[in-house]
N, C-alpha and C positions, 0 to 999 in steps of 0.2 A: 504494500500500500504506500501511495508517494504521504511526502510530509503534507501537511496540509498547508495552505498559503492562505496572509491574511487581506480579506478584500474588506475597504472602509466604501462607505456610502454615504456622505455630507448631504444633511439636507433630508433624514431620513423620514421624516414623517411628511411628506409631500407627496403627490400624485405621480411624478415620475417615480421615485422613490420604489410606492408601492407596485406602479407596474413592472420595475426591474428587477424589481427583489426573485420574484419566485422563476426570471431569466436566468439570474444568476445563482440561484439556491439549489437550483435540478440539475445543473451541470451546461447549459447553452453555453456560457460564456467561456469557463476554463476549460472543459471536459467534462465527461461522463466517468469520470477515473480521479478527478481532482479535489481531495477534501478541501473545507473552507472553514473558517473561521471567519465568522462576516461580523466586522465592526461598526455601528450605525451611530451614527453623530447629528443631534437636533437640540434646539433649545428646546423647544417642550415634552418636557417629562413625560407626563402621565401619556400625549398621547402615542411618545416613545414606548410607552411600556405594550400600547394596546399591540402595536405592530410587531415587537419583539414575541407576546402571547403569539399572536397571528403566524407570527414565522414558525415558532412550536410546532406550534397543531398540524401544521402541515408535514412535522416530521419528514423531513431531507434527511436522507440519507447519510449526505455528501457534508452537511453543515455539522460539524463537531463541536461548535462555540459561538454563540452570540455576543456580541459585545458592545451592552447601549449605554453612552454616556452624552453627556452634557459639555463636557471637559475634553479640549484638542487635545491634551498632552497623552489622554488615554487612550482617544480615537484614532490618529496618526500614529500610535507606540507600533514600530517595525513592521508596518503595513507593506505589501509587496504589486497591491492596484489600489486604484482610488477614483472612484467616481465622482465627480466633485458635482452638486447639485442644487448643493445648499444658495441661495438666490431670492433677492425682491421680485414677484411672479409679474410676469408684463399683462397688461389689459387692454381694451379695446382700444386701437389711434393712439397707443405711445411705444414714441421708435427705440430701438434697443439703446439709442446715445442717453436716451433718458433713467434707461436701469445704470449707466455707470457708475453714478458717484454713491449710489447704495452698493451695489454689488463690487466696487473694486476695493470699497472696504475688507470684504467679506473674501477676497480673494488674495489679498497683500492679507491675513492674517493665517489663511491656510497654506500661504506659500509659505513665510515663516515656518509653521507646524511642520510640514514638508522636511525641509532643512531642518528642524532642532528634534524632528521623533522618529523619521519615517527611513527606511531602507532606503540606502543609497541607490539600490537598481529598480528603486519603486517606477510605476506606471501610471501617468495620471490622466485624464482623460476628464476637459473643463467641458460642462453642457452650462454652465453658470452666461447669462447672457448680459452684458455682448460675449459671446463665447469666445471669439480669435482675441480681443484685447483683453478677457480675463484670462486667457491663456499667458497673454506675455506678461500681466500685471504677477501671476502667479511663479510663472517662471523667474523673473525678475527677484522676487522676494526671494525662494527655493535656491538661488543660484549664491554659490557654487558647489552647493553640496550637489544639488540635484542635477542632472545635464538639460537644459533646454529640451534637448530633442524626446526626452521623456515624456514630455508634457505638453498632451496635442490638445486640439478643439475641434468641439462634434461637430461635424461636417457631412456625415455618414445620414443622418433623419434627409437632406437636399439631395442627397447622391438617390435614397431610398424612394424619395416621390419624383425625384426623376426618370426612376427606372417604371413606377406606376403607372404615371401620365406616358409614356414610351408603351409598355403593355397596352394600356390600355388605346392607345391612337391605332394598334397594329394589331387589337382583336384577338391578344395572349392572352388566356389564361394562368400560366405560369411567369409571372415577372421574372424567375431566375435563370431564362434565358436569353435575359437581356445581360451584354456585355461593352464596357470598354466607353463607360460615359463618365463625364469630368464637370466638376463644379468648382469653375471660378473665382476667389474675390472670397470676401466674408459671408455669416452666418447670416443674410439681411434681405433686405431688398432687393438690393444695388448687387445679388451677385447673376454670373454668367451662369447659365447649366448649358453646358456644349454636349450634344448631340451628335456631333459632326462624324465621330471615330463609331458611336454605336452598333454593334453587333448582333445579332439574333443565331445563337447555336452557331457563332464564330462566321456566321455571314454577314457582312457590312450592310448594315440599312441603306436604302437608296436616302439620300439627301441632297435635298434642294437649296438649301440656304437656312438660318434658322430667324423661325418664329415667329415674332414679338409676344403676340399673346401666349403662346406657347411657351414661350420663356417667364413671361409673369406670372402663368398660372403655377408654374414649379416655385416661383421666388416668393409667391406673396401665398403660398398655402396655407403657413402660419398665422398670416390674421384673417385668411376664412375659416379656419377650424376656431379662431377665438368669437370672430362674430355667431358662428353657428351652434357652440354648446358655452359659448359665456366662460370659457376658461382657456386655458393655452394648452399644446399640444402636451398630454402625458404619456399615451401608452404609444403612438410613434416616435418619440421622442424616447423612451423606453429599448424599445426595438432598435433607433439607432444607434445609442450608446451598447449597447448589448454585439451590433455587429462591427461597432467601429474598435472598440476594446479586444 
């Protein structure tokens, strides 16, 4: 049986949170072979506790140890992945520039964490929005312990509804074989999803030129899924930290 490895989850009583946990509790993320010890880090307690019960009950296998605190120094102690989630939630008409001076607090204190608790070859993986600049704000603080290139930002949820809207334009059933498309630019509006290289079972899509509305409908899906359930993306957002880690 391998050692078990410690994954932490920032942010743990949130809606991403909850739909990641039982990705990575059944083995999606590290293996079907890979014990865990999942560390969950939130200010509120009690409804920390409910989620830690929740994770119980479901009895994994693979989970040897929970570990719910309050406290970065317990949370980040020799972590070896880290999903960082923890975040002021965006709402309807406000731009990710607007989550920054909340959340780069929140990301310059986990960078530190990083650097003063966490395994040198730790894995960090920021969904914290603006994701690319909480990425460097984190690395930034983490550095020099940690190496930059450790410490990417979710990009993987644009890649994932690019490859939908692509299924779905060409009347696929199975998204997963579509291959060989690229998202430009930051976590936002303002990025590129190129098409142009796209493959279907490693045959090049015919391609005309790309989009416009076909490109905003990939960029701006995040505040139609905000206008349509009154909340921001969880369990795709779930799904893409899951295949991006």
């Amino acid at each position: 049986m391998k050692t078990p490895i410690k994954v932490l989850i920032t942010g743990a009583t949130g809606s991403i949170a909850y739909s990641l946990l039982p990705m990575v509790a059944s083995g999606q993320v590290f293996g079907s072979k890979q014990p865990l010890i999942i560390h969950l880090l939130a200010r509120r307690v009690l409804p920390l506790k409910g989620v830690v019960m929740e994770l119980e009950d479901c009895a994994y296998p693979l989970v040897r140890r929970i570990v719910a605190t309050d406290n970065e120094s317990v949370a980040f102690k020799d972590v070896d992945s880290v999903f960082m989630l923890a975040s002021m939630p965006r709402h309807e008409g406000m731009q990710r520039k607007d989550l920054l001076e909340a959340n780069v607090k929140i990301c310059a204190a986990h960078g530190r964490a990083l650097a003063k608790y966490a395994s040198p070859n730790v894995r960090v993986l920021v969904v914290t929005n603006p994701c690319n600049t909480c990425a460097l704000i984190t690395a930034q603080y983490a550095s020099p312990v940690i190496p930059a290139r450790n410490i990417t930002a979710l990009i993987r949820l644009d890649h994932n509804r690019l490859v939908h809207q692509l299924a779905a334009r060409h009347n696929l059933d199975d998204p997963g074989h579509i291959s060989r498309v690229t998202i430009w630019g930051n976590h936002s509006s303002t990025q590129f999803p190129d098409s142009s290289s796209a493959c279907i079972d490693g045959e090049p899509l015919p391609f005309k030129g790309h989009d416009t509305a076909f490109m905003n409908t990939v960029a701006n899906r995040g505040f139609a899924v905000i206008a349509a359930r009154n909340n921001t993306s969880a369990l795709s957002a779930a799904k893409g930290a899951a295949d991006h880690m």
